[in-house]
N, C-alpha and C positions, 0 to 999 in steps of 0.2 A: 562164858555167859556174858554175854554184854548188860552193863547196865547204864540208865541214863538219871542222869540229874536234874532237880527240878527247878526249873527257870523261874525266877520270878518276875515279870514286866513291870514297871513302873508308867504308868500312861499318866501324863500332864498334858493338864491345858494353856495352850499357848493365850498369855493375856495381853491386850495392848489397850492401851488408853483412849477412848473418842471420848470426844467431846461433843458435849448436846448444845444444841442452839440454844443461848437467853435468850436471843431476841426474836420472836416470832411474829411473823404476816398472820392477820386472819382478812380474808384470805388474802393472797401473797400472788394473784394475778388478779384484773379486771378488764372487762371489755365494755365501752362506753355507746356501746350500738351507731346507728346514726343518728349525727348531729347538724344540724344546719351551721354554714360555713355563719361567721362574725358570732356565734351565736355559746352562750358557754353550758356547760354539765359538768357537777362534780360529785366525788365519792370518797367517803370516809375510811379508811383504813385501820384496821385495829394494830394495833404493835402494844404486843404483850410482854412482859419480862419473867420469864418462865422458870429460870435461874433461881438462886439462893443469896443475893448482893444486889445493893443496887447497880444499876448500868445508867452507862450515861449518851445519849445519842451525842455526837462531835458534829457531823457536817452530812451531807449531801449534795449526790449531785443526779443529772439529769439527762436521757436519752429521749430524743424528739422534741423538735421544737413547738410542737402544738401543745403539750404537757406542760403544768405548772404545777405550784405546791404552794396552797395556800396558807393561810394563817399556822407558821408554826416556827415561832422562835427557839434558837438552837443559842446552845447546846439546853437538851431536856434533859432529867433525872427521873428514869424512871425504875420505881423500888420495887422489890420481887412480889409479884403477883398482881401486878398492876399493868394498868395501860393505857395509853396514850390515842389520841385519833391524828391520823396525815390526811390533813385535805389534801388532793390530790383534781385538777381540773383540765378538763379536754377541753382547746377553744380552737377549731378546725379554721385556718384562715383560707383552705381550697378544698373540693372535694378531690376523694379519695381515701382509702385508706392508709392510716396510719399508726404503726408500733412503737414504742419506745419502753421507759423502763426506769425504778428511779433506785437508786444503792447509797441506803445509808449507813454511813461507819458509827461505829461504836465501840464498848470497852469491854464488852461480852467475850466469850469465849471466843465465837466465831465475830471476828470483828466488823463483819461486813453481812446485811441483807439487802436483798436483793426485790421488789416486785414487779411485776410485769404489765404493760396498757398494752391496749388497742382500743382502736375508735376508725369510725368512718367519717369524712365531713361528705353535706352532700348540699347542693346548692339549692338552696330554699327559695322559691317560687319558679323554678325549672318546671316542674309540674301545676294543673290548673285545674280542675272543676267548673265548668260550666252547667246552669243550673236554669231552668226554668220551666212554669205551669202553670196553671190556669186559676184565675181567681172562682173562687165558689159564688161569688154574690160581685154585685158594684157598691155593696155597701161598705167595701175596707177602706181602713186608711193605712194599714202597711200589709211588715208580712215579718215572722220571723225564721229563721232558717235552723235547723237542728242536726249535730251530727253524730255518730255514732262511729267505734271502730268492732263493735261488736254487734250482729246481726239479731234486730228486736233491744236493742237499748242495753245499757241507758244511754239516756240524746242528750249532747250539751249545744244550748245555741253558741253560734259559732257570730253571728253578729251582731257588734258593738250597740247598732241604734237602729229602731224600725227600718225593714227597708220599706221605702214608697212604689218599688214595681217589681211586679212577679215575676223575676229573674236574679241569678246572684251568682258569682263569681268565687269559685274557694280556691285561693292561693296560697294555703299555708300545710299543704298536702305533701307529704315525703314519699318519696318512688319505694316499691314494693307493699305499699299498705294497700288495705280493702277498705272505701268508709263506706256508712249509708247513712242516705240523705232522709229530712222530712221536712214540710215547712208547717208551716200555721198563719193563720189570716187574721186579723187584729180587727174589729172596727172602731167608730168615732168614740163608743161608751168605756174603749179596753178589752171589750170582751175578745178571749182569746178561742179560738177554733181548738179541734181536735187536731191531731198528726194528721198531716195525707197520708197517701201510698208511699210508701219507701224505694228511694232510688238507691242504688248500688256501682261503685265504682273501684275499677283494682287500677294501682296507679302503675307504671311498670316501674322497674327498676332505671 
């Protein structure tokens, strides 16, 4: 008679150490859409300290030359549960797209983070609107011009001072937008006109 003996398996779990990031992005990429080239946009970054010690940022450094890091004197202390803002600024000097990416060292676990840009520069007054209609009466003394990127408002006038003739020129238009246009008629008292009709224009890319 055969007999058999009873095994007993001891099953382990295999443990190993990670380590969690202190230093955390919120968020930890950005993309700064289109920008008109000489022209700047920036964005705040949150850097959190998620850890249980304070950490301390050391230095940074920087990928793409159109990228900057504004106002932030190093080395920072930032204590657990806290956090700091990275200006961070796109100044496109040519159109086109552009990547880069900024990595700051620290004393955290993971010594090093990382976040990521994009931006487009695009040449501003490459595109143009041309504008003009008919006065309602000979009683104006200008006109004003109103623009919209949403179809039925709201209209922001777009120029600085009465214009004197019923025509206007919008140069400040970025390729792939839709605006719409309206004017209003001013006479000698101030009295301001209603909206015209709304003109519509898609810029191309």
């Amino acid at each position: 008679m055969t007999s058999y003996l009873p095994v007993c398996l001891l099953l382990g779990l295999a443990t190993s150490s990670i380590s969690a990031q202190e230093l955390e992005c919120q968020p930890c990429r950005h993309g700064f859409g289109k920008v008109p080239t000489g022209t700047s946009h920036s964005f705040n970054f949150q850097l959190k300290n998620s850890g249980k010690r304070s950490l301390k940022i050391t230095s940074d450094s920087i990928q793409g030359s159109e990228f900057s890091i504004g106002t932030f004197p190093l080395p920072v202390t930032v204590a657990p549960g806290k956090s700091v803002e990275l200006p961070v600024i796109f100044t496109p000097t040519a159109s086109g797209r552009e990547q880069g990416s900024i990595t700051l060292a620290n004393t955290g676990q993971d010594s090093q983070l990382t976040v990521k840009l994009a931006g487009t520069g695009i040449d501003d007054g490459s595109h143009s609107v041309a504008l003009s209609w008919v006065p309602g009466d000979q009683d104006y003394v200008g006109f004003n011009i109103y623009r919209s990127t949403v179809d039925g408002g709201p209209y922001t006038k777009i120029n600085s001072n009465l214009d004197s003739s019923p025509s206007f020129t919008d140069s400040s238009v970025q390729g792939g937008m839709t605006y719409y246009y309206c004017a209003t008629e001013v006479n000698a008292e101030g009295q301001e006109s209603a909206y015209s009709n709304i003109a519509e224009a898609t810029i191309p890319d």
